[in-house]
Structures are given as C-alpha cells and as structure tokens.
PDBQT receptor file of N, H, CA, C and O in Angstrom, charges set to zero:
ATOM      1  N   UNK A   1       0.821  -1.195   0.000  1.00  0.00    +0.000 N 
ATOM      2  CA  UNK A   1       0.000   0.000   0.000  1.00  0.00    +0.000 C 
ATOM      3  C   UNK A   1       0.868   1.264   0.000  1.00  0.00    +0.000 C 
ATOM      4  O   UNK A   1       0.531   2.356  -0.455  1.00  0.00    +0.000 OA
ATOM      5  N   UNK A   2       1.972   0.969   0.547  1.00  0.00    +0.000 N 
ATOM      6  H   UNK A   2       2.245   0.082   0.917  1.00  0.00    +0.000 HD
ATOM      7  CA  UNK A   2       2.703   2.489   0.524  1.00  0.00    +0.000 C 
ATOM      8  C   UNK A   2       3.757   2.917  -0.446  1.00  0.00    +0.000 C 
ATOM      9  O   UNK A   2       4.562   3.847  -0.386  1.00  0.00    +0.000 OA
ATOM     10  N   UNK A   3       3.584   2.157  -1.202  1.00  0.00    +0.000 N 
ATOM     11  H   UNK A   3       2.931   1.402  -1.250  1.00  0.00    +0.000 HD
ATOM     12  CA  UNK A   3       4.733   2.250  -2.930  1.00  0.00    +0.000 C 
ATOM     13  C   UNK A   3       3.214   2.744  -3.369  1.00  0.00    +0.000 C 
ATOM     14  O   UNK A   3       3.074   3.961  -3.255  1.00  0.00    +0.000 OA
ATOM     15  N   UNK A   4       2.268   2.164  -3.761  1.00  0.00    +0.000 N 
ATOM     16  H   UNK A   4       2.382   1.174  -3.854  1.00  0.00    +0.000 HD
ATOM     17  CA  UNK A   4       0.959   3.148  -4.241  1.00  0.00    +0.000 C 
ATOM     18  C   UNK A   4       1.270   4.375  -3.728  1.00  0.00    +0.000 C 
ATOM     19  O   UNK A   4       1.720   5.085  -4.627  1.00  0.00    +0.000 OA
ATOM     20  N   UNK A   5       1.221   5.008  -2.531  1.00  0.00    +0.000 N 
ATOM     21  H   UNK A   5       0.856   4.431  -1.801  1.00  0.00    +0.000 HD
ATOM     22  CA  UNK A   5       0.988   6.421  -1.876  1.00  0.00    +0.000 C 
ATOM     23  C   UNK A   5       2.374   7.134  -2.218  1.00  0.00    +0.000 C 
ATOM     24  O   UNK A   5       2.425   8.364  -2.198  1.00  0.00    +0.000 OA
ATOM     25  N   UNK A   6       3.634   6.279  -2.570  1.00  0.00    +0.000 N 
ATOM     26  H   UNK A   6       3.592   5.280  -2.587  1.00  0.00    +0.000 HD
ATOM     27  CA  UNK A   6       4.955   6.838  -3.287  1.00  0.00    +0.000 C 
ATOM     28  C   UNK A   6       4.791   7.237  -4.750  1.00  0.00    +0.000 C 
ATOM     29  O   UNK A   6       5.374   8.184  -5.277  1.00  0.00    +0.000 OA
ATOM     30  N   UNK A   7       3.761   6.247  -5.466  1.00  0.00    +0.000 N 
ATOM     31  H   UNK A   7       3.287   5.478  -5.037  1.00  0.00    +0.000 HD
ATOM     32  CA  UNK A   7       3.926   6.925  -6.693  1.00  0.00    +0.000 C 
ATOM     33  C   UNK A   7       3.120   8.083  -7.096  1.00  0.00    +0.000 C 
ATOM     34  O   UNK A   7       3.475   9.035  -7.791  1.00  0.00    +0.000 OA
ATOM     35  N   UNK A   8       1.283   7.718  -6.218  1.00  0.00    +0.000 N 
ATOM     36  H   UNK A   8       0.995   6.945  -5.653  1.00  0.00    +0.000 HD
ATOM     37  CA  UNK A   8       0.797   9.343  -6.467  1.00  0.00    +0.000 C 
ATOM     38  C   UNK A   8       1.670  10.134  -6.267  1.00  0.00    +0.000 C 
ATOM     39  O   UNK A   8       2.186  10.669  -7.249  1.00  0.00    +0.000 OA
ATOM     40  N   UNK A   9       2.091  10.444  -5.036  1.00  0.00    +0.000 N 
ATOM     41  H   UNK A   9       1.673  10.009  -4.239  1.00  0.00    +0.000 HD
ATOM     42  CA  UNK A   9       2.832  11.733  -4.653  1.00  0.00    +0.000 C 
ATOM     43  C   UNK A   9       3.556  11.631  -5.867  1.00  0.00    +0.000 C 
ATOM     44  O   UNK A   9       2.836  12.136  -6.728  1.00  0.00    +0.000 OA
ATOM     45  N   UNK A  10       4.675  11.213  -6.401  1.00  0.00    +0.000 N 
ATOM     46  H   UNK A  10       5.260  10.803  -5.701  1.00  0.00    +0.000 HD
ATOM     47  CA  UNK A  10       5.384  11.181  -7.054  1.00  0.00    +0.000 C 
ATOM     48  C   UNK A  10       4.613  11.705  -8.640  1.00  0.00    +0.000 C 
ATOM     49  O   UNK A  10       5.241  12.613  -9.185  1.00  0.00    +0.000 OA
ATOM     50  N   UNK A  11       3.840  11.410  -9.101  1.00  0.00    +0.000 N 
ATOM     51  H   UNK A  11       3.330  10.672  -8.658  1.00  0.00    +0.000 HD
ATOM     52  CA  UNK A  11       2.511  11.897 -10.070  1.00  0.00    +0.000 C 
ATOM     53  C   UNK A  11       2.067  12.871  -9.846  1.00  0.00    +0.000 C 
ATOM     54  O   UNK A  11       1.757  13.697 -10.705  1.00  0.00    +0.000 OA
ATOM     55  N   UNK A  12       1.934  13.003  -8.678  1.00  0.00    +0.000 N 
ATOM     56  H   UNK A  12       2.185  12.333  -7.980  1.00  0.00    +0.000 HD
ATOM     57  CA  UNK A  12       1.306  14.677  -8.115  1.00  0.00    +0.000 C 
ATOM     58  C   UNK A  12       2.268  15.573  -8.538  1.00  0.00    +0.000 C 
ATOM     59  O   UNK A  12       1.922  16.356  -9.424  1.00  0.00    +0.000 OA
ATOM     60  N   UNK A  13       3.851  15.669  -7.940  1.00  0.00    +0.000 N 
ATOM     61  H   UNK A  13       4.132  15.033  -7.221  1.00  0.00    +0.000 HD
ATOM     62  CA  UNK A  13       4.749  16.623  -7.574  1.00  0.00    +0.000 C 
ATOM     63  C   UNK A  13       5.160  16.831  -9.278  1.00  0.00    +0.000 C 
ATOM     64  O   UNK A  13       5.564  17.954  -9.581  1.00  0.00    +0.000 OA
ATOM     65  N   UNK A  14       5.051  15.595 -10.587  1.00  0.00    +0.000 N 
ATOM     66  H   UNK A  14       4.723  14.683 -10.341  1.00  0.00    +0.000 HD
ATOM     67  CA  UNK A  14       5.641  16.022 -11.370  1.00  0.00    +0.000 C 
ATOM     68  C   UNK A  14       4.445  16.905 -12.453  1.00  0.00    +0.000 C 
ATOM     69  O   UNK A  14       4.689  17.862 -13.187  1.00  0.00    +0.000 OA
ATOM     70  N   UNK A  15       2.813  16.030 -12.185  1.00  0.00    +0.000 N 
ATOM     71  H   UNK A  15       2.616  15.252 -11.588  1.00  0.00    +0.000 HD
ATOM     72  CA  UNK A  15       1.881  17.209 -12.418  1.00  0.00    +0.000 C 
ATOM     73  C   UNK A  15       1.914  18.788 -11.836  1.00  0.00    +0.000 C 
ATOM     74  O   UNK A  15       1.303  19.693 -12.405  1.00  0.00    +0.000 OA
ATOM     75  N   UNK A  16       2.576  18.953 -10.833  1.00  0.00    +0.000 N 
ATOM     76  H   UNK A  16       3.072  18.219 -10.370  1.00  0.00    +0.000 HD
ATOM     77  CA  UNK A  16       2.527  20.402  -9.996  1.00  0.00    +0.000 C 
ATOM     78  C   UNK A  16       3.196  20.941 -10.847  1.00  0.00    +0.000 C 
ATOM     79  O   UNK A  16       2.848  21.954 -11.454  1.00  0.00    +0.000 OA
ATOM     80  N   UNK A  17       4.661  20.096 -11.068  1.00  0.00    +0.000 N 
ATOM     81  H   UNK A  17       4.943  19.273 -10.575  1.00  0.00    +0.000 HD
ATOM     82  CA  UNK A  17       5.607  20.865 -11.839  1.00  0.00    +0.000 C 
ATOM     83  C   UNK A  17       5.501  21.332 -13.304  1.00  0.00    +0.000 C 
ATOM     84  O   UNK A  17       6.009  22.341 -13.794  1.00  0.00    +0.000 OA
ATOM     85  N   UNK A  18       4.728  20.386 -13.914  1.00  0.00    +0.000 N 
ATOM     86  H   UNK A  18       4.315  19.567 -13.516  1.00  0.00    +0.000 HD
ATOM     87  CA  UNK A  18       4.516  20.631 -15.469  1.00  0.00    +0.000 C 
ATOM     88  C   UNK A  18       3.168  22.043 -15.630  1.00  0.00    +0.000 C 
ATOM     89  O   UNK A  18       3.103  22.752 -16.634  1.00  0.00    +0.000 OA
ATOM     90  N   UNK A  19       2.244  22.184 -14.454  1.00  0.00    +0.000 N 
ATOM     91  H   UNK A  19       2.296  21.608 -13.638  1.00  0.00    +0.000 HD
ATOM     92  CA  UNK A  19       1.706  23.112 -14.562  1.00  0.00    +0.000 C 
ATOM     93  C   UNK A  19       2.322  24.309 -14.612  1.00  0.00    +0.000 C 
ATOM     94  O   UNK A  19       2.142  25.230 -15.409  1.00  0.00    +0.000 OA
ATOM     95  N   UNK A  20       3.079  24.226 -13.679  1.00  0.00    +0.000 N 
ATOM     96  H   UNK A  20       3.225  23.478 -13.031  1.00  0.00    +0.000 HD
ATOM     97  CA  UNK A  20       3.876  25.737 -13.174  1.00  0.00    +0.000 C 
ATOM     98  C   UNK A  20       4.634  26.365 -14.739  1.00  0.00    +0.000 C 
ATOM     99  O   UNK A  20       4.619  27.501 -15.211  1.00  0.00    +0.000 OA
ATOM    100  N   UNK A  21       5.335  24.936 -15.308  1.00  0.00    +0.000 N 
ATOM    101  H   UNK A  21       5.347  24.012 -14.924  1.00  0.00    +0.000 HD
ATOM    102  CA  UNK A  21       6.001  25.198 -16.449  1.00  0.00    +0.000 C 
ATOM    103  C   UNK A  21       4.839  25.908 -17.644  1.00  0.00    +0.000 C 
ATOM    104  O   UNK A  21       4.988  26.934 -18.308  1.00  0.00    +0.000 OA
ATOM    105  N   UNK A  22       4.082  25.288 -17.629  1.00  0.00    +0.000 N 
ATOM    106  H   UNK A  22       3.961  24.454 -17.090  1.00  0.00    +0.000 HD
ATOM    107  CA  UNK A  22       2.844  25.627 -18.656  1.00  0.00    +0.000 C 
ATOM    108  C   UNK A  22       2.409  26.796 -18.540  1.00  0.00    +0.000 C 
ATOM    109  O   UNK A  22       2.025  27.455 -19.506  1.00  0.00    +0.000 OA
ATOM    110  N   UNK A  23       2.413  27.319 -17.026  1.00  0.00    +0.000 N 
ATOM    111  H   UNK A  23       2.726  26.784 -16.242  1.00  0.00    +0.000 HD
ATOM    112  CA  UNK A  23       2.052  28.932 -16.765  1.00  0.00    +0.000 C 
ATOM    113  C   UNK A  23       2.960  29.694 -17.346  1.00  0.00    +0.000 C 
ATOM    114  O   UNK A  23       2.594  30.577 -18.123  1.00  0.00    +0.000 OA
ATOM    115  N   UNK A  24       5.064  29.358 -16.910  1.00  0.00    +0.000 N 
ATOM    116  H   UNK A  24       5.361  28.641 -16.279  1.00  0.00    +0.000 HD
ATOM    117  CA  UNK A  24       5.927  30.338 -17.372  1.00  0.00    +0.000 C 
ATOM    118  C   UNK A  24       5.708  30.361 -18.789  1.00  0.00    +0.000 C 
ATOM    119  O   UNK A  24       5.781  31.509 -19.228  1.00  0.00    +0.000 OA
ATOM    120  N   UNK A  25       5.465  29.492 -19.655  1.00  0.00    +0.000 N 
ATOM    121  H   UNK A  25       5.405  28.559 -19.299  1.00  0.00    +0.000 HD
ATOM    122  CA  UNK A  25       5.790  29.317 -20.717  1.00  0.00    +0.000 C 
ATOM    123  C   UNK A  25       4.568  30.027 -21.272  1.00  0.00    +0.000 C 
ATOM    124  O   UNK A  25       4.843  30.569 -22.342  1.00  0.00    +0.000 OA
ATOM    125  N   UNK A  26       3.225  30.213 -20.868  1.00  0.00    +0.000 N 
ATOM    126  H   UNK A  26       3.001  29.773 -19.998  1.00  0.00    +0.000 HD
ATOM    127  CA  UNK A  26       2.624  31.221 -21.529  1.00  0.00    +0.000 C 
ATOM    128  C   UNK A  26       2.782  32.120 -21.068  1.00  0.00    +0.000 C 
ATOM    129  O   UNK A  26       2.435  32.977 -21.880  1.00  0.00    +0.000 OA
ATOM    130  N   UNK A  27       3.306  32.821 -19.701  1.00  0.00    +0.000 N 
ATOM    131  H   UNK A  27       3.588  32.125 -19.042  1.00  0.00    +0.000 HD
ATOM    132  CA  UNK A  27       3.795  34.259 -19.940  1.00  0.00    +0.000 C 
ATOM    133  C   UNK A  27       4.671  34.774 -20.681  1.00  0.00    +0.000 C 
ATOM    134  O   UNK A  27       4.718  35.959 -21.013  1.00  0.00    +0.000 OA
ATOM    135  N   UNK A  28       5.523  33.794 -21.029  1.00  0.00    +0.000 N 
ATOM    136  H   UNK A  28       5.484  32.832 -20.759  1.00  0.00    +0.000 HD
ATOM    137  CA  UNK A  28       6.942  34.292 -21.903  1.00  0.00    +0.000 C 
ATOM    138  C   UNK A  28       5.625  34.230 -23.211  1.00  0.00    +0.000 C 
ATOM    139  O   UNK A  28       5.140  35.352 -23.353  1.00  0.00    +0.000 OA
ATOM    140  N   UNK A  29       5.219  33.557 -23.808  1.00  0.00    +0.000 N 
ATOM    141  H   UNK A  29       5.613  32.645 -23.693  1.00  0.00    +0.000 HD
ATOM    142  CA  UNK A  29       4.565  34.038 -24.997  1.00  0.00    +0.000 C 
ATOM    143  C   UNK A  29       3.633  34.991 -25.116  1.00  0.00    +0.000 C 
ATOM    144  O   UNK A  29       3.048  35.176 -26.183  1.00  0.00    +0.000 OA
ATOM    145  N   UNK A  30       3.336  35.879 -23.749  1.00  0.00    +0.000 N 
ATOM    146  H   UNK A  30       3.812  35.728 -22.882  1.00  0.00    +0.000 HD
ATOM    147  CA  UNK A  30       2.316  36.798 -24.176  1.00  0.00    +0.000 C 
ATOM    148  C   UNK A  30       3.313  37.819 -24.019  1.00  0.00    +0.000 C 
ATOM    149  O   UNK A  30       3.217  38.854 -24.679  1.00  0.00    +0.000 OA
ATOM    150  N   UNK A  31       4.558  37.583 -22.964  1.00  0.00    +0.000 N 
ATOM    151  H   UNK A  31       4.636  36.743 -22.428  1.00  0.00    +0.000 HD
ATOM    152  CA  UNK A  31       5.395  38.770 -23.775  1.00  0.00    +0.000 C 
ATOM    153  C   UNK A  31       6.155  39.103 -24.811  1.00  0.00    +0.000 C 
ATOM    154  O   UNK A  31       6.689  40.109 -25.278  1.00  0.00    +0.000 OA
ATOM    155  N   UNK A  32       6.035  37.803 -25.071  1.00  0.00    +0.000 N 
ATOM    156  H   UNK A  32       5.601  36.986 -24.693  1.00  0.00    +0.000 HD
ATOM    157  CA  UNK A  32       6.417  38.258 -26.845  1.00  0.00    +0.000 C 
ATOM    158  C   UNK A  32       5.872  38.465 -27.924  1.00  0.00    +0.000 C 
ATOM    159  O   UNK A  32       6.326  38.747 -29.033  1.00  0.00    +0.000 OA
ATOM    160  N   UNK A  33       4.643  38.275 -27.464  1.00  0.00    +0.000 N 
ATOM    161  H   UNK A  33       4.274  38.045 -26.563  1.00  0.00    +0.000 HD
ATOM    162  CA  UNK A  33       3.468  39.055 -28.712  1.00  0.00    +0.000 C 
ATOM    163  C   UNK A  33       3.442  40.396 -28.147  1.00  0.00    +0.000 C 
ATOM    164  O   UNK A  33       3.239  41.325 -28.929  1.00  0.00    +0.000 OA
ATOM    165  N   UNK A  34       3.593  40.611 -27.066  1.00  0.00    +0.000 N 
ATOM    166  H   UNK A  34       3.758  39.856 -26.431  1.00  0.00    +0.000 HD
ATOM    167  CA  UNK A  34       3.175  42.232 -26.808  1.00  0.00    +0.000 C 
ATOM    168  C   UNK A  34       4.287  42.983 -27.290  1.00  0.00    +0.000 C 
ATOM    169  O   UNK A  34       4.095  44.145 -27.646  1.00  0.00    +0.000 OA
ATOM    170  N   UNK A  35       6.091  42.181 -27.385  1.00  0.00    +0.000 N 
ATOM    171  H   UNK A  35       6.247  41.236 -27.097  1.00  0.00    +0.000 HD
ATOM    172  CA  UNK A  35       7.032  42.918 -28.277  1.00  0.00    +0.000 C 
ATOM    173  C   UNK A  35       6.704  43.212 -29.686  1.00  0.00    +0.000 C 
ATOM    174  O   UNK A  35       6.876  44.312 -30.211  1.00  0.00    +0.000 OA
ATOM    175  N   UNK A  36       5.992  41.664 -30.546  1.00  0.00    +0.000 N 
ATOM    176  H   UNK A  36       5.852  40.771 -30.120  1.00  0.00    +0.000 HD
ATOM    177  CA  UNK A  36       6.320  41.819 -31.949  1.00  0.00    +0.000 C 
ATOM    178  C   UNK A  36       4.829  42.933 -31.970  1.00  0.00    +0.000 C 
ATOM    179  O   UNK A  36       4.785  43.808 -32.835  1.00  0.00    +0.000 OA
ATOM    180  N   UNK A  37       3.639  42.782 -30.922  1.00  0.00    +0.000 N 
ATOM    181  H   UNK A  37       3.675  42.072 -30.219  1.00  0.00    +0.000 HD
ATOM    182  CA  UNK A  37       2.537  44.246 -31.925  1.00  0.00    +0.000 C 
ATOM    183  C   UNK A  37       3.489  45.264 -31.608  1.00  0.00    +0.000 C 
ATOM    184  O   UNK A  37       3.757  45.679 -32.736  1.00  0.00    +0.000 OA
ATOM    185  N   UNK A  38       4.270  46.031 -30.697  1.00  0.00    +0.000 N 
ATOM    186  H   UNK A  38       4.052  45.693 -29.781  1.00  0.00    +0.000 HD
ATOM    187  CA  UNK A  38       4.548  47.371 -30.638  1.00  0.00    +0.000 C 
ATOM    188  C   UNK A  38       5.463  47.583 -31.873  1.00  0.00    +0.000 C 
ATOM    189  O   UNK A  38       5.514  48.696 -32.397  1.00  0.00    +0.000 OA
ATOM    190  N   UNK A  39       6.179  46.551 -32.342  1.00  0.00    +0.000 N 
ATOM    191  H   UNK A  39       6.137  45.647 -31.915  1.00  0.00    +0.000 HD
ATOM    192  CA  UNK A  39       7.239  46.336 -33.238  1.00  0.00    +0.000 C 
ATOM    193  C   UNK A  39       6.207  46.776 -34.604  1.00  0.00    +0.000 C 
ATOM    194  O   UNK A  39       6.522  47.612 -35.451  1.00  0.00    +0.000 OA
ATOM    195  N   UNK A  40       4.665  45.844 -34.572  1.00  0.00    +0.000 N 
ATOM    196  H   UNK A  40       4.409  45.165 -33.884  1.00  0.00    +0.000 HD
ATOM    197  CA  UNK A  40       4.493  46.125 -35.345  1.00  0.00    +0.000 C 
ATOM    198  C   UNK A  40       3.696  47.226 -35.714  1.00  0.00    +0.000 C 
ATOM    199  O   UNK A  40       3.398  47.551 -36.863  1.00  0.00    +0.000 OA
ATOM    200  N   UNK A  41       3.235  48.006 -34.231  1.00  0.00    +0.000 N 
ATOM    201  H   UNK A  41       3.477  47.742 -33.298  1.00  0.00    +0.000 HD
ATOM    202  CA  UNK A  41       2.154  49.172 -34.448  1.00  0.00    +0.000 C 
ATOM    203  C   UNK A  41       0.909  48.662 -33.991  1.00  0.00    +0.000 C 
ATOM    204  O   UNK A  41       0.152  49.583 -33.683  1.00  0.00    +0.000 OA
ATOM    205  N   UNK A  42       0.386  47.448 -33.823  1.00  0.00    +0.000 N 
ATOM    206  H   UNK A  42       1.001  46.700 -34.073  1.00  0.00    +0.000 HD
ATOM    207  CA  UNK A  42      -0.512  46.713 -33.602  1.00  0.00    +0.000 C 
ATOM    208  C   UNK A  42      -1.364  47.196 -32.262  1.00  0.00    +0.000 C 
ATOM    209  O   UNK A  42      -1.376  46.439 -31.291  1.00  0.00    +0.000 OA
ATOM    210  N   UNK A  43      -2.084  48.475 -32.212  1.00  0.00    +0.000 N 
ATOM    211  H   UNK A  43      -2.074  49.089 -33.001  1.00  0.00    +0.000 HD
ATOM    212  CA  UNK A  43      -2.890  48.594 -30.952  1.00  0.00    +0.000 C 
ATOM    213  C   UNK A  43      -3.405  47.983 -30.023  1.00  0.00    +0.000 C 
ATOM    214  O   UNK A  43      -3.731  46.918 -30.548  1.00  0.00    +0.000 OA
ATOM    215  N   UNK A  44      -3.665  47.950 -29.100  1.00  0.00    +0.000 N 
ATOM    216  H   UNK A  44      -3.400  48.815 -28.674  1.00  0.00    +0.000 HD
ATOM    217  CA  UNK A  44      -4.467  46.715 -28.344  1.00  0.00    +0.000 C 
ATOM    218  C   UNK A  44      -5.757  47.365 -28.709  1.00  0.00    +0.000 C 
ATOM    219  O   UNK A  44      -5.932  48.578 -28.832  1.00  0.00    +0.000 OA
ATOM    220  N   UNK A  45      -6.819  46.229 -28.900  1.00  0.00    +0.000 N 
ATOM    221  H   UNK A  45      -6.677  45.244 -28.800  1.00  0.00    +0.000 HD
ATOM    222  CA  UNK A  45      -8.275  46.286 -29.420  1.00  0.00    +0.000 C 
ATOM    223  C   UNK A  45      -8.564  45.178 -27.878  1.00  0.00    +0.000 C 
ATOM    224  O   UNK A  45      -8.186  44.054 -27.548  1.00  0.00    +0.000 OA
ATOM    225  N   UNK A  46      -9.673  46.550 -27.085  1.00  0.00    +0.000 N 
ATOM    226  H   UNK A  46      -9.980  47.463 -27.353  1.00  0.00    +0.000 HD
ATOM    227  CA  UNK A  46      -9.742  44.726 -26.669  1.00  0.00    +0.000 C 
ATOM    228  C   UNK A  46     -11.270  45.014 -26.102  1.00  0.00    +0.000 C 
ATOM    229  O   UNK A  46     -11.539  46.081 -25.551  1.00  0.00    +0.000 OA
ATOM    230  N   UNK A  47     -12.083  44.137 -26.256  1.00  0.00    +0.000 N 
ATOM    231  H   UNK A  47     -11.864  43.270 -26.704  1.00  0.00    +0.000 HD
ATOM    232  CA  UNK A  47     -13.581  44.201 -26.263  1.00  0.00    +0.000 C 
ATOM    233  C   UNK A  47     -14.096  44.047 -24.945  1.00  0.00    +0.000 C 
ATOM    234  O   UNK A  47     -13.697  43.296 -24.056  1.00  0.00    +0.000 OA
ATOM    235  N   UNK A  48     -15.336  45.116 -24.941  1.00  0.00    +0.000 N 
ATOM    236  H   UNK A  48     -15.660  45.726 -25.664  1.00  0.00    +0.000 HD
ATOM    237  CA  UNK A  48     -15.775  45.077 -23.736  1.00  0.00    +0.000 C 
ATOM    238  C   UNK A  48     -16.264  44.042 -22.875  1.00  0.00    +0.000 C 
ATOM    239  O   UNK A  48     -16.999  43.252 -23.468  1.00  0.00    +0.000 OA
ATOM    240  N   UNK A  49     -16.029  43.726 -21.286  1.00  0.00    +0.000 N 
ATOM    241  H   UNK A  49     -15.433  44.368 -20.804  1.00  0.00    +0.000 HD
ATOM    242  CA  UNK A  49     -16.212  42.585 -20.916  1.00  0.00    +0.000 C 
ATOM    243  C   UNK A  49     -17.412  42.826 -19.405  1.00  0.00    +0.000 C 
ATOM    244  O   UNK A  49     -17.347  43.830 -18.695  1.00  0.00    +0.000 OA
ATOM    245  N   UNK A  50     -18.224  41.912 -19.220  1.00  0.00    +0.000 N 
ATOM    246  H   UNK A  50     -18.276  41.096 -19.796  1.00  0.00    +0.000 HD
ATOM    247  CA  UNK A  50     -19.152  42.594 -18.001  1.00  0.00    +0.000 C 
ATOM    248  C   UNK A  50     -18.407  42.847 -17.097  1.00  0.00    +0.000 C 
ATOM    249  O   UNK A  50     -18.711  43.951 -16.645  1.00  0.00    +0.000 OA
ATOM    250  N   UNK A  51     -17.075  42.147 -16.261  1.00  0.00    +0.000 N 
ATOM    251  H   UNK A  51     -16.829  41.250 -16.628  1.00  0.00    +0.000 HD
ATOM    252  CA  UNK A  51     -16.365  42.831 -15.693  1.00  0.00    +0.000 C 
ATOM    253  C   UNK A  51     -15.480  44.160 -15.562  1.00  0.00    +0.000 C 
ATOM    254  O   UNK A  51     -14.598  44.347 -14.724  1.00  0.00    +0.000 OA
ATOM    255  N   UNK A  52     -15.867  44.978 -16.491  1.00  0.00    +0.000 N 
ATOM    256  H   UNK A  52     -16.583  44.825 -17.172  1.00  0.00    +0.000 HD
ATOM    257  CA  UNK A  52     -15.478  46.205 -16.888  1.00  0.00    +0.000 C 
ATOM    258  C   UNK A  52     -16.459  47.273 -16.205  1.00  0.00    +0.000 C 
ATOM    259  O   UNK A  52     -16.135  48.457 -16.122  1.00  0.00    +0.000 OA
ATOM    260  N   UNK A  53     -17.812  46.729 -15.668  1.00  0.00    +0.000 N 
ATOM    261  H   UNK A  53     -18.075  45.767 -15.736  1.00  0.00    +0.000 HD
ATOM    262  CA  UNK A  53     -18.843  47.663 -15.485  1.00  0.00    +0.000 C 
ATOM    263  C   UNK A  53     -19.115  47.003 -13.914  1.00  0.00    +0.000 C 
ATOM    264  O   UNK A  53     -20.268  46.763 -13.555  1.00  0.00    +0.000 OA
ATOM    265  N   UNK A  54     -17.861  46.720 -12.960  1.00  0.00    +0.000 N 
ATOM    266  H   UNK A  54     -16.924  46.916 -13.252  1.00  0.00    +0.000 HD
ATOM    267  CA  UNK A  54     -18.429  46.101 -11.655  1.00  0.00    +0.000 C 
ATOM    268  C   UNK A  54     -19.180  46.973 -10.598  1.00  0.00    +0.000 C 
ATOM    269  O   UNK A  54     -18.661  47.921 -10.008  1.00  0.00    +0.000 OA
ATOM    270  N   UNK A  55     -20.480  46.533 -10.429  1.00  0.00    +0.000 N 
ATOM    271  H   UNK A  55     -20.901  45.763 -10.908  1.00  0.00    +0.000 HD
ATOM    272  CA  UNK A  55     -20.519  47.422  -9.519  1.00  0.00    +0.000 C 
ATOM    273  C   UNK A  55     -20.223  47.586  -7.725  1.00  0.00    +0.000 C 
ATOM    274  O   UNK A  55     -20.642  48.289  -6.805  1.00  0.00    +0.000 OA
ATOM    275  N   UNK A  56     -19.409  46.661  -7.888  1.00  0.00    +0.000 N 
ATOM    276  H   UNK A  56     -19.068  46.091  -8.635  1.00  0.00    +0.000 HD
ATOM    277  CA  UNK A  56     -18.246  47.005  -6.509  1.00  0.00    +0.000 C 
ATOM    278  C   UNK A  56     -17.409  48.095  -6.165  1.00  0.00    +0.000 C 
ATOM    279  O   UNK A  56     -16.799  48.375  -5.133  1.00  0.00    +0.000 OA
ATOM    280  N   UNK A  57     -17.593  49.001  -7.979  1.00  0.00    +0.000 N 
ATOM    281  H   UNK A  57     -18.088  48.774  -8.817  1.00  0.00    +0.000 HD
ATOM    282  CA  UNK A  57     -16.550  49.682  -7.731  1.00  0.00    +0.000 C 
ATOM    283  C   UNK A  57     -17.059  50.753  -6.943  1.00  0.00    +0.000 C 
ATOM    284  O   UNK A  57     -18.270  50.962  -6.877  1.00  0.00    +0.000 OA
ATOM    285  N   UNK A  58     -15.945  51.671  -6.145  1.00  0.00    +0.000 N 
ATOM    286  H   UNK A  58     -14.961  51.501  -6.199  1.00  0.00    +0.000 HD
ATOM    287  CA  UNK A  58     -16.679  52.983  -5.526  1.00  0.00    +0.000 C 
ATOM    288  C   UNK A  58     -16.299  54.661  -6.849  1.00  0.00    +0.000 C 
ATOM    289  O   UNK A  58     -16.758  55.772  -6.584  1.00  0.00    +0.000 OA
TER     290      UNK A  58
C-alpha cells in the first residue's frame, strides 16, 4: 500500500511541476506578442467585458 501512496505523490509533484512550467511558458509568450505588436504598431483592441462595469466599484 505504501509504494501506491509513493507513486501518487510522485505523479502529483511532477503534475505540480509541469503546470507551473505551462504557466511560465505562456507568460513568456504573451510577452512576446506584446514585443512583436509594438514592433508592429498593432494597438491593443480589446472588447468590452461585463467585468469592466463592476458594480463594486466605488
């Protein structure tokens, strides 16, 4: 029973890790689209969302 509870963990820690990677790796690609639009002039367009109109705000 406890080689089972070695390998989840072990499944777990390398799922934790491949997420984390999956996060850096799309921040590095949204900063590099945000280099090549300024490069290319490319405005941000970005469409209105209901969270834009919260009314939490003060």
């Amino acid at each position: 029973m406890s080689v089972i509870n070695i390998w989840v963990t072990i499944l777990l820690a390398v799922a934790f890790l491949a997420a984390i990677g999956a996060w850096l790796n799309t921040r590095i690609i949204l900063k590099d689209l945000d280099k090549i639009k300024a490069q290319l002039g490319i405005k941000e367009e970005r469409t209105p969302s209901v969270f834009d109109n919260d009314l939490d705000k003060e």
